[in-house]
C-alpha positions in Angstrom: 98.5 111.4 71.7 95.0 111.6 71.3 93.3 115.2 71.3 89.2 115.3 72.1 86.7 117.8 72.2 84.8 117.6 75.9 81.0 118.4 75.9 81.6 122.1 76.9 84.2 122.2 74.1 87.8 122.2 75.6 90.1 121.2 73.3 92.0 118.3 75.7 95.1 115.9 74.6 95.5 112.8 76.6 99.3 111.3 76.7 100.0 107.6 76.1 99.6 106.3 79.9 97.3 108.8 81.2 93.9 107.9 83.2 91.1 108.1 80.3 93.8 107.7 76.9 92.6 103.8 76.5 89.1 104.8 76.7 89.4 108.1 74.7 88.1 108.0 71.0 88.4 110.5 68.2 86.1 111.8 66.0 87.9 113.6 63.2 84.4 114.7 61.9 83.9 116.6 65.2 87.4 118.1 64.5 89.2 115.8 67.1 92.7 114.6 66.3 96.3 112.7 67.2 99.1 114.3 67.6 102.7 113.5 67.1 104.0 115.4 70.0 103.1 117.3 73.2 105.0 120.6 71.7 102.2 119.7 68.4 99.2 119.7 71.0 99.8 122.8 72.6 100.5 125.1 69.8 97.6 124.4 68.3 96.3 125.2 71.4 95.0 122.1 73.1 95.6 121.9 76.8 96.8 119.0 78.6 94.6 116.3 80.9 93.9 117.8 84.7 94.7 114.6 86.9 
């Protein structure tokens, strides 16, 4: 899973499959990450895609 950083700085994680994850980069210099799991996203406290 790939977790970004949106302009107004929401920590968001986008699941394999979902609408933007193909187009989604990270930058690990602006503290964006992957995660392993969903369970690894959320507790350290990214939130899930809306839509």
């Amino acid at each position: 899973m790939k977790g970004n950083i949106s302009a107004g700085g929401e920590r968001i994680y986008h699941l394999p499959g979902s609408r933007d994850y193909e187009r989604t980069r990270i930058n690990d210099r602006a503290g964006e990450r992957l995660f392993c799991s969903e369970d690894e996203a959320k507790a350290a406290g990214w939130r899930a895609t809306r839509g």
